[in-house]
C-alpha positions in Angstrom: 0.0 0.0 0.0 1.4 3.3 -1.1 0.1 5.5 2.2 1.6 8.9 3.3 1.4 11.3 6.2 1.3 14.8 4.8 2.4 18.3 7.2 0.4 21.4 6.6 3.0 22.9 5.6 3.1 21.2 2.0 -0.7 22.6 1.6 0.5 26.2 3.1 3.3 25.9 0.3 1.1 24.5 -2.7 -1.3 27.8 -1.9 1.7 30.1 -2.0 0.9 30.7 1.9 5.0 30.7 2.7 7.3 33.3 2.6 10.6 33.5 0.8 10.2 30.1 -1.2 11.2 29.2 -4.6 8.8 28.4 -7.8 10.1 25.3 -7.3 9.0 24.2 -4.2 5.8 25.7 -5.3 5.6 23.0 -7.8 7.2 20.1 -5.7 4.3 20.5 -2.6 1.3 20.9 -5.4 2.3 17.4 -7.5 2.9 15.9 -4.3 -0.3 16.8 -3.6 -1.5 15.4 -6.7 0.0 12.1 -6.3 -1.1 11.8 -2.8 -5.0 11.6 -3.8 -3.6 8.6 -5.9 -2.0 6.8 -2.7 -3.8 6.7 0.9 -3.4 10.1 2.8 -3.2 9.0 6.9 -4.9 11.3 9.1 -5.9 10.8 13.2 -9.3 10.2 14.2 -9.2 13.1 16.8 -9.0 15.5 13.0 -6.2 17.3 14.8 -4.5 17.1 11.4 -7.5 18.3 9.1 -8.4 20.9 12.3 -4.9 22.4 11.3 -5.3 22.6 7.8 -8.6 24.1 8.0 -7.6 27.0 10.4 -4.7 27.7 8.0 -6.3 26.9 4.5 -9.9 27.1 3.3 -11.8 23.7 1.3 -14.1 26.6 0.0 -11.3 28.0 -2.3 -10.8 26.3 -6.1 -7.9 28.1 -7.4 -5.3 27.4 -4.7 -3.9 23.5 -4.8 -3.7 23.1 -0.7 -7.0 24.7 -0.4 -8.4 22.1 -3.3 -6.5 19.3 -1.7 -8.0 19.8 1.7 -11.6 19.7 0.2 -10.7 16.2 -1.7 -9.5 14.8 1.8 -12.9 16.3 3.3 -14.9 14.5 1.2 -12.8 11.5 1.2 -11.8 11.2 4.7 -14.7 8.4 5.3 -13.5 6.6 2.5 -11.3 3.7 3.7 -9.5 3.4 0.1 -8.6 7.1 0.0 -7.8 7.9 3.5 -7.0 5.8 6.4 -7.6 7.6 10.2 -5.8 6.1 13.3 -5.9 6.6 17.0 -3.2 8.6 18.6 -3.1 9.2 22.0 -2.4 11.9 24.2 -0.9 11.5 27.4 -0.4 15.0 28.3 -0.6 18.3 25.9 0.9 17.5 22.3 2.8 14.1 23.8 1.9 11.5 22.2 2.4 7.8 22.7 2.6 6.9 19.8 5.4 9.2 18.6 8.0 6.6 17.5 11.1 8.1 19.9 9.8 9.4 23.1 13.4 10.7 24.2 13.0 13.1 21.2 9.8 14.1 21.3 10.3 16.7 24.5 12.6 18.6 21.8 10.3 18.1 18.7 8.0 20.8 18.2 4.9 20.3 20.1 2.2 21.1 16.7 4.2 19.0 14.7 4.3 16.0 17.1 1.2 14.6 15.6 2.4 13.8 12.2 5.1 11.6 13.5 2.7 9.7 15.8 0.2 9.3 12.9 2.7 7.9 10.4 3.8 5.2 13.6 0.3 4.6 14.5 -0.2 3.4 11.2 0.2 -0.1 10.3 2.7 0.4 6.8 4.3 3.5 8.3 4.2 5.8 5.9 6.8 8.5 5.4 5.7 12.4 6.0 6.0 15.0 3.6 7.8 18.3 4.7 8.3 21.4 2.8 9.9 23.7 4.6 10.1 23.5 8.3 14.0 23.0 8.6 14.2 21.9 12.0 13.1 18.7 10.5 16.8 18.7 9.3 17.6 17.9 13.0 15.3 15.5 13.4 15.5 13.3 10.7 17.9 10.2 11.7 16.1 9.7 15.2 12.7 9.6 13.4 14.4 7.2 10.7 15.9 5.4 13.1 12.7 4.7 14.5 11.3 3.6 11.1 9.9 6.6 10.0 10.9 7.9 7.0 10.6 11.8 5.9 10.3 13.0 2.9 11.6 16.2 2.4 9.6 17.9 -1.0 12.0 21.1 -1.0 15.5 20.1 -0.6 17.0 23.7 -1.3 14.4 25.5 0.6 14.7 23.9 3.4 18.7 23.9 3.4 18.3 27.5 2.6 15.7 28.3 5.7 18.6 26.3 7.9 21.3 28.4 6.8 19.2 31.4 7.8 17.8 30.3 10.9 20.8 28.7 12.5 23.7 31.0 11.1 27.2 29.4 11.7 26.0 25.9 12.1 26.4 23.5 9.1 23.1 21.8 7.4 22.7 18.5 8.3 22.7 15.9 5.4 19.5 15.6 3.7 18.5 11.4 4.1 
C-alpha cells in the first residue's frame, strides 16, 4: 500500500501561503499533492490534522492547490481506500504515545508532534511529507531510526531556511 502522512505545511506551500520560497517548491508540494489523492493520505481520528489545515487553508477556495486538496481529503476522509484515520493518543498536551522516539519528542515541536505519531500509529508506516520547516533537518535520523521515514519535498528551501535560521551551524545531510 502506497500510504503517506502529509504536514500542513506542503498545503501552506502548494497555496503560496509561505514566505521566501522558490517556484520550485511551489511545484514540488502541489504534484505531491496530486500524487497523494492517488496513494492513501493518513490522518488521526481526533481531526487534529485536518483541524490544522482548516484553520490555516480554506476547502471553500478552487484556485489554490492546498485549499483544493483539503476539500478532496474532506470529502474522502470516510473513504477507507482514500484515507485511512488512526488513533493517537495523548498523554499530556501534544505528547503523544505513539510518537516513534519518546526521548525526542520533548525537543520536537509540540504542533508537529502529531504527524510523526500518525505515520507510527499506522500499520505500513508511511513517510511524512515536509516542505519547509528546517528543524526537521535535525530530526530526521532519530525519526528514521525509529522507522519513520521523511520526505523532504523542497531540498534547497529547506537547506536555505537552515542556513538562515541557524547562522554558523552547518546543514545537516538531507536522508
Amino acid at each position: 500500500m502506497n500510504a503517506v502522512v502529509i504536514d500542513t505545511n506542503v498545503l501552506l506551500v502548494a497555496n503560496q501561503q509561505h514566505a521566501d520560497i522558490s517556484e520550485e517548491c511551489v511545484l514540488a508540494c502541489t504534484v505531491k499533492l496530486l500524487d497523494a489523492k492517488t496513494k492513501v493520505v493518513v490522518i488521526d481520528d481526533g481531526f487534529r490534522i485536518l483541524n490544522e489545515y482548516q484553520n490555516k487553508t480554506s476547502a471553500q477556495q478552487n484556485t489554490r492547490m492546498g485549499d483544493v486538496f483539503l476539500k478532496w481529503l474532506l470529502q474522502n476522509k470516510a473513504n477507507t481506500d482514500r484515507v485511512h484515520q488512526v488513533t493517537i493518543t495523548e498523554t499530556a498536551k501534544d505528547n503523544f504515545a505513539e510518537f516513534p522516539d519518546q526521548a525526542l519528542q520533548p525537543s520536537f515541536d509540540a504542533p508537529d508532534r502529531k504527524f510523526p505519531a500518525v505515520a507510527n500509529a499506522h500499520a505500513d508506516k508511511p513517510p511524512v511529507l515536509q516542505a519547509a520547516d528546517c528543524k526537521w533537518l535535525n530530526w530526521w535520523p532519530a525519526l528514521q531510526a525509529a522507522g519513520i521515514l521523511v520526505d523532504f519535498v523542497c531540498p534547497d528551501d529547506i537547506c536555505g531556511f537552515y542556513g538562515n535560521k541557524f547562522p554558523g551551524q552547518p546543514v545537516p545531510a538531507l536522508p
